[in-house]
Structures are given as C-alpha cells and as structure tokens.
N, C-alpha and C positions, 0 to 999 in steps of 0.2 A: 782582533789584534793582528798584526802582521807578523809575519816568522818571527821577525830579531826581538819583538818588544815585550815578551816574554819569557828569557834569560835576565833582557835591561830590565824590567819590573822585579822580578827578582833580588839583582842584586843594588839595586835599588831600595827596598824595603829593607834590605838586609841592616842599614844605618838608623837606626833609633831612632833618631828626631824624623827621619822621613816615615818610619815604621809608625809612630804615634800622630803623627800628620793624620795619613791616609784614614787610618782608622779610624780617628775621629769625625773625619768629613764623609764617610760614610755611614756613622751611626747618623747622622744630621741628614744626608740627606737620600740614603739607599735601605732599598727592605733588607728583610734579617736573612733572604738567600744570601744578596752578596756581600753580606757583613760575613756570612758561614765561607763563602770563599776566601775574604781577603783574609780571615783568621787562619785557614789550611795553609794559605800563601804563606803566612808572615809566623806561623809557628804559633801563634799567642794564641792562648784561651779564652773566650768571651769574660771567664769568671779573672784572668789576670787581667785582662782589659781593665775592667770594672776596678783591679785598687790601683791602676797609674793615673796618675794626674793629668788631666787635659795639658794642652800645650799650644804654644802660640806663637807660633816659627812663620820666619819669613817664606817657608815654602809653601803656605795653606792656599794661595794664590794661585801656586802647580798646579793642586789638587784639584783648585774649583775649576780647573780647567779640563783639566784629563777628564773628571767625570760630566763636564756639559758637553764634550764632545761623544760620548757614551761610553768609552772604554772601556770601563769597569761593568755598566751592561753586557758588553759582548760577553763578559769573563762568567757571565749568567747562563750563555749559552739560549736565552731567549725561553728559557724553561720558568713562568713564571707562576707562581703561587696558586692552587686553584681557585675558583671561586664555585660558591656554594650558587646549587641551581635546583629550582622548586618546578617541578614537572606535573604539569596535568596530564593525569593518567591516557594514553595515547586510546585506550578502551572507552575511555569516560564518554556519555552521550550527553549532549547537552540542549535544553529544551527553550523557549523561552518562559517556561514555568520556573526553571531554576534559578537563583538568586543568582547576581554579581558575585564572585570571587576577587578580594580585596587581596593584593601587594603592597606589602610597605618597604622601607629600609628606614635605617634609622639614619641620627646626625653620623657622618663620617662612613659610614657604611655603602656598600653597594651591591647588585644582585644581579642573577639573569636566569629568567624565568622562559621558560619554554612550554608554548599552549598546544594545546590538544592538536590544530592545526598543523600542526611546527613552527609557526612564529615566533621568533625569538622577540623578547622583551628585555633589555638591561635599564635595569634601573641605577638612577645616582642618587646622592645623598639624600636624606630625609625627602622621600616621596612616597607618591600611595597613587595605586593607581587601582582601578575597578575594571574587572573582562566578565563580560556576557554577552556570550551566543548563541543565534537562534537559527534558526532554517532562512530565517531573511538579514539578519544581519551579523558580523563582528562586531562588536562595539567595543571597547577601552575608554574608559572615563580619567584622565589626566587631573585628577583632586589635586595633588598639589607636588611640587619640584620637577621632576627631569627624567626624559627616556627617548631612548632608543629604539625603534622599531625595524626590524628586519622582517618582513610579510612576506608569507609564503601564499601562494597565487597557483588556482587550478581550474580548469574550465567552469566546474560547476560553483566553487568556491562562494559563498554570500560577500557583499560589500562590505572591506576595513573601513569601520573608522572610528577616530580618535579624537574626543570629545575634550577639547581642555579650555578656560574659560569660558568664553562665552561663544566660541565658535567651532563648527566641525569639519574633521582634516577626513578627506577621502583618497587612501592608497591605491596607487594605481601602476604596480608592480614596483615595490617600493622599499630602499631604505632609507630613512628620516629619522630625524633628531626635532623633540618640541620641549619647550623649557616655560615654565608659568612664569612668568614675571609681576608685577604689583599691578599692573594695569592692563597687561597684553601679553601675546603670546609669541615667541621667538621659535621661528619653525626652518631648519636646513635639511632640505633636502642633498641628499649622498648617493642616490640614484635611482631610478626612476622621475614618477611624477607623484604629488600629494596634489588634489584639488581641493582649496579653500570656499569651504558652501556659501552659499548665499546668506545673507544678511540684510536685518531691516540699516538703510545708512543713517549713518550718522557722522557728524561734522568733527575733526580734532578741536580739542580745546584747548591743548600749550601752545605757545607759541612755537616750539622743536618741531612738535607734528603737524606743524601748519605746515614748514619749511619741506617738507620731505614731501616725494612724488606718490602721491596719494592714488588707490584706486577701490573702486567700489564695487562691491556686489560678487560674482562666482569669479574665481580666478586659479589656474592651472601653476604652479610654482615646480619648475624644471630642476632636473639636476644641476648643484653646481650653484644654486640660486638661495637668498634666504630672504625670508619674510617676517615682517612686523606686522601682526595679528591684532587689530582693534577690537572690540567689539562689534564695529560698525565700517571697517576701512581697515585696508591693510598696503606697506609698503614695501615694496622690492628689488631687492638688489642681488649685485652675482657677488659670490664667495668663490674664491680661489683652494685647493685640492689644501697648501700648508695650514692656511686660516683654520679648516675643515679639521686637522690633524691638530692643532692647539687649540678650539672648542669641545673635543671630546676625549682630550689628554684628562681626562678624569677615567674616563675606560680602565686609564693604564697605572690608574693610582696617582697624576700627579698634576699639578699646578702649574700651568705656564703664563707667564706675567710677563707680557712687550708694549713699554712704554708706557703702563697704565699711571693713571692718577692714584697717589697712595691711598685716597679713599673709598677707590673703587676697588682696589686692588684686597683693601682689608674686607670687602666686604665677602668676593669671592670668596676670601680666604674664609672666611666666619661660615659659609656653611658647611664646611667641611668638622667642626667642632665647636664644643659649648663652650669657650672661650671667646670672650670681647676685647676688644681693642676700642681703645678711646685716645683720640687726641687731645695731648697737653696744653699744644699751640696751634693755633687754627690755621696758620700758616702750611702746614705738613699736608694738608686736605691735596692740596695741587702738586706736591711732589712727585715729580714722575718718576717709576722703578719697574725694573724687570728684573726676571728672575726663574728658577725652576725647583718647585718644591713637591715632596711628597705629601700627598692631602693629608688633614689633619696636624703635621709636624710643627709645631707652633714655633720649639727651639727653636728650628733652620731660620724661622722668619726672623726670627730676636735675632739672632745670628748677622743674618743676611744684611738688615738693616744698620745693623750698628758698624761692620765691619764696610758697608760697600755705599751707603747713603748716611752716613755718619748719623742715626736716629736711635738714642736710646731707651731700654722699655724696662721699667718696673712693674712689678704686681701690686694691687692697694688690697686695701681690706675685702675687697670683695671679688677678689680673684681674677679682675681685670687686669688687662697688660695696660698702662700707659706710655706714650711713646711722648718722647721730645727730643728736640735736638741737642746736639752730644753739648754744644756752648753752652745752655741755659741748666744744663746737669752741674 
C-alpha cells in the first residue's frame, strides 16, 4: 500500500456498513491470515464477526475491487501459510532394489516434497505420484493429477524423468509443469528444456486434434513453450510468462478464471472439492465468466455467480449445487 492508503483504510473501516463490507468479502474470498489482519485493523473479534449479520451494501463492488487489485495481500506482508513438506532423508541410499516411494495429496490439498537429490516436487490437488532411484536412472511415475518439478542437476547426476500417461518427459536442466488429462498429457515448460521420448505414431482421432499442428516421434519442448502429449503425437505452442502465472495460481492457493466457458470453468473448480455443480439449463454450459477464487471456496463461486453473471445455485438432496439463471428462479 502506499503512505497515504493506510490512515484512509483506517478511517475508512472505521463506518460500519463499510466495516461489515470488507469483512465479509474476505471471509469469501481471503485465507484466515488476512482475515486475522483485517480483524486487528477493524477492532472486531473473529467470534463477533460471526453474530453480525452479513450485509449487502452498494459498496461490495469497492471491495471486489480493492482486493483483485491485491491490496489486502500486500497487508499480508507476503508472509504466507506454511506448507507441509515430506523429505527424503538427504542420508537415505537408494538402490534399484528399493520399491517406489508413493505421494499423494488429497481433493483440495497440496504438497511439496523434496527428494534425496534436492529436487523439489509440488504436488496439486488429488494426485499421486511414484519416485525411484537408481544408479541409472530418476524416475517419477505421474499415476494421476498434477506437479511441478524443480530438478536439481549435477555432473554425475542419472537421467530425470517423468513417466505420466503413456509417454516419458526427459529434464534437461529443468523447471516444468505436467498435468494428466483424460486422454493426454499437458506439459509447460518454465525453464530449461524437457524432451518428449520417442513413441510408436499414431494418428489423431477428433476432429480438434486433426486441426492442430501435429508432430511425431522425440521432440525437445523449450522454455516458455507448452505441449499436448498423445500417446502417439504431440503438439506445440508458446505460452507467454502471465498465461504461465494463471496455470500455476494453484501454487498460491487460488483459482483464476479468464473468459472461460462456465462449464469448463466448474469443472476446474470441482477438482479442488467434493462438491458438484450441475446445470439446471443447458444453455449456462457456454457462459463465459471470469474470476478469482480461493481453491476449494465453493461460497465465493455461489457468490460470484449470482452477484456478477446473474446465475443462481441451490443444493438438492444430494448435496449438489444447481445453478440457473436468476429469471427462471
């Protein structure tokens, strides 16, 4: 924040309706640090929070703005939550006698794992991943969802690589991002190079993957570049540094949604939590929406939707959210 904007926040909060504002929009859409800030700011107690009644002021539009510009992050000071990290012991010897050692995380959860090596691993939501090392190779088996690799590289070091559907990623001094998807594998490189190994080809079968520039067999995927992993073919294009920064806004805990289709948008949003969303009117499928959420946070989305795409959501009996639009409610 700049000199002045912390007296005017101040006395600012100091008026009720804007005091009950703030607070509210970031129980919705901020972790429990900068809720403990804005509570020292504003005097109020988490537990008096909790008996005032939400509130529904024309200033909530301020709010969502102050905090998508980050403001209220700064006021975090960048000091943010730890996260839990599972170390293989830096003595540990490893053989190719030795089994795989299995990482999971669960739905909504995230992790970062640090190997023997020093290679850092962050894992995202519900994923599992397998490491075994031998005197010839690193190997990482990518079983299923999403990770980050940071590869640490040394003269004598054995060959990374990373085994996720049906094809293998080779690091070559490297940090990457690979994500399993239903069919193929979604691989960004963030610096260095990954070489995508060799494969027997094979032909696309949608019409989408026909359209796209296709190439076959061993290929070097550059920084700054992403790839769509076939089994048999894979295709590639460049990603820009921002793109790169809203692909791995799960790192940081949160959800960035630009322009997407609502159906693609809820789907991102579903692996973050054992919550479903179902459409009431099949029309919603194509709604475009953007947005910034904290994973998991399902309110913000009911929220977000209702207030800024006019789309309302109930629960049914089975604990699904349906959405429809606000006319047909």
């Amino acid at each position: 924040m700049r000199d002045d904007e912390g007296e005017r926040l101040k006395a600012w909060v100091a008026h009720a309706p804007n005091r009950d504002a703030i607070l509210e929009a970031a129980g919705l859409w901020h972790s429990k640090d900068v809720q403990s800030l804005l509570f020292a700011l504003t005097g109020v107690s988490p537990q008096r929070r909790s008996a005032v009644p939400r509130t529904r002021t024309v200033l909530f539009p301020l709010i969502v703005a102050l905090i998508s510009t980050g403001a209220l992050v700064l006021m975090a000071t960048g000091k943010g939550s730890p996260r839990p990290v599972a170390r293989a012991g830096a003595t540990e010897r490893l053989t190719p006698a030795v089994p795989t050692t299995p990482y999971s995380t669960a739905i909504g959860e995230t992790r970062e794992v640090t190997l023997a090596d020093g290679t850092r691993i962050t894992l995202n939501t519900n994923t599992t991943v397998r490491v075994g090392f031998s005197q010839r190779a690193r190997e990482i088996t990518l079983e299923r969802g999403e990770a980050t690799f940071n590869v640490t590289h040394g003269a004598n070091a054995p060959p990374f690589h990373v085994i996720a559907g049906a094809r293998t990623f080779e690091a070559l001094g490297t940090q990457f991002n690979v994500r399993t998807l239903r069919e193929n594998v979604d691989l960004i490189v963030i610096e260095g190079q990954v070489k995508v190994l060799d494969a027997r080809p094979k032909e696309p079968t949608s019409p989408a993957r026909r359209r796209d520039v296709i190439t076959y067999g061993e290929q070097t995927i550059r920084a700054f570049e992403e790839a769509l992993v076939d089994p048999g073919f894979q295709s590639v294009s460049p990603i820009d540094a921002s793109e790169i920064q809203v692909r791995l806004a799960w790192q940081k805990g949160l959800i960035i949604l630009d322009d997407k289709a609502l159906e693609d948008a809820l789907a991102e949003i579903e692996r973050y939590t054992s919550t479903k969303f179902v459409l009431a009117d099949g029309s919603l499928s194509t709604l475009r929406v953007s947005g910034r959420f904290r994973t998991g946070n399902v309110n913000a989305v009911r929220f977000a939707l209702r207030q800024n795409f006019l789309v309302a959501s109930r629960r049914d009996t089975r604990g699904r959210i349906v959405l429809s639009p606000v006319h047909s409610t």
